[in-house]
C-alpha positions in Angstrom: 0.0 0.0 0.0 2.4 2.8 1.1 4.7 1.5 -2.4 1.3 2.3 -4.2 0.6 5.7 -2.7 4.7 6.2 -3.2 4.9 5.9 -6.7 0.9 7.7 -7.4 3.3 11.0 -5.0 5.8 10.3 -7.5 4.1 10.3 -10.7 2.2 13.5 -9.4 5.6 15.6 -8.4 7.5 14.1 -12.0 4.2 15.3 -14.3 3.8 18.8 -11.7 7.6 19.4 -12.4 7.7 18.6 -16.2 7.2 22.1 -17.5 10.0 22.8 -15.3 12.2 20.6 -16.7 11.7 21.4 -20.3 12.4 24.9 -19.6 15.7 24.3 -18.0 16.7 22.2 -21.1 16.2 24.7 -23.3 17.6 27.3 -21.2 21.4 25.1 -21.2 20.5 24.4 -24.7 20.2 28.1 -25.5 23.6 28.6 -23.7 25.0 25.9 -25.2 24.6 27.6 -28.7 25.4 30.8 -27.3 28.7 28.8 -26.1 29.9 27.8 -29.4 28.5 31.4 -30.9 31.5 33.0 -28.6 33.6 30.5 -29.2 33.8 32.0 -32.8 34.2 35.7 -31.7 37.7 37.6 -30.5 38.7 37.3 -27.0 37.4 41.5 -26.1 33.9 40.7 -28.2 33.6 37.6 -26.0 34.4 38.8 -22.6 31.5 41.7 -23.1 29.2 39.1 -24.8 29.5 37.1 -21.3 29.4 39.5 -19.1 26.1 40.8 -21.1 24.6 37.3 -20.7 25.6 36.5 -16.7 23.3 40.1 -16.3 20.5 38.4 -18.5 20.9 34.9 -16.9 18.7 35.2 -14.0 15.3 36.2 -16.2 16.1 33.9 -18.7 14.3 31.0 -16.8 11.7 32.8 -16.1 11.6 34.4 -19.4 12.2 31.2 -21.1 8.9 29.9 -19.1 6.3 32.6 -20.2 8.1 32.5 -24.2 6.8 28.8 -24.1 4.1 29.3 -22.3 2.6 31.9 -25.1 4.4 30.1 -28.3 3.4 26.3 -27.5 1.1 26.3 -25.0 0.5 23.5 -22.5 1.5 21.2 -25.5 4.8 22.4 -25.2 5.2 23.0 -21.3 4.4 18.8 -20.9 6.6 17.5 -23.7 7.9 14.9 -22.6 5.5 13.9 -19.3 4.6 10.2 -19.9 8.3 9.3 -20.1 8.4 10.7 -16.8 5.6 9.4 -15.0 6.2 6.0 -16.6 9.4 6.3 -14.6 7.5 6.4 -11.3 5.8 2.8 -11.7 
């Protein structure tokens, strides 16, 4: 029984959490591209282009959220949810 009610909290919390979860993705995907994007610029261009994305870093989540919130809807906020609430049982 409490194996039951443990995996039903689980399942709950993973498909609760999902939108979550694809945000952050995207978020070290976006950075990821911006990454390799400095990677091809001079040493001066880069060092401003960083210091210009640390200031924008902490609204990017959040920003990141509401632009996939308005673009894809719920669609896009739960890609990926039965993966992760398969994982629960």
């Amino acid at each position: 029984e409490g194996a039951t009610y443990g995996a039903l909290a689980t399942a709950f919390a993973q498909a609760l959490t999902t939108p979550l979860d694809v945000v952050r993705n995207r978020v070290m995907a976006n950075s990821n591209i911006k990454n390799k994007e400095d990677d091809n610029m001079s040493s001066k261009e880069s060092n401003q282009t960083s210091e210009s994305n640390m200031k924008q870093s902490s609204s990017s989540y959040f920003g990141m959220l509401i632009k996939l919130a308005e673009e894809e809807g719920l669609k896009g906020l739960f890609a990926g949810v039965t993966p992760r609430v398969g994982k629960a049982f």
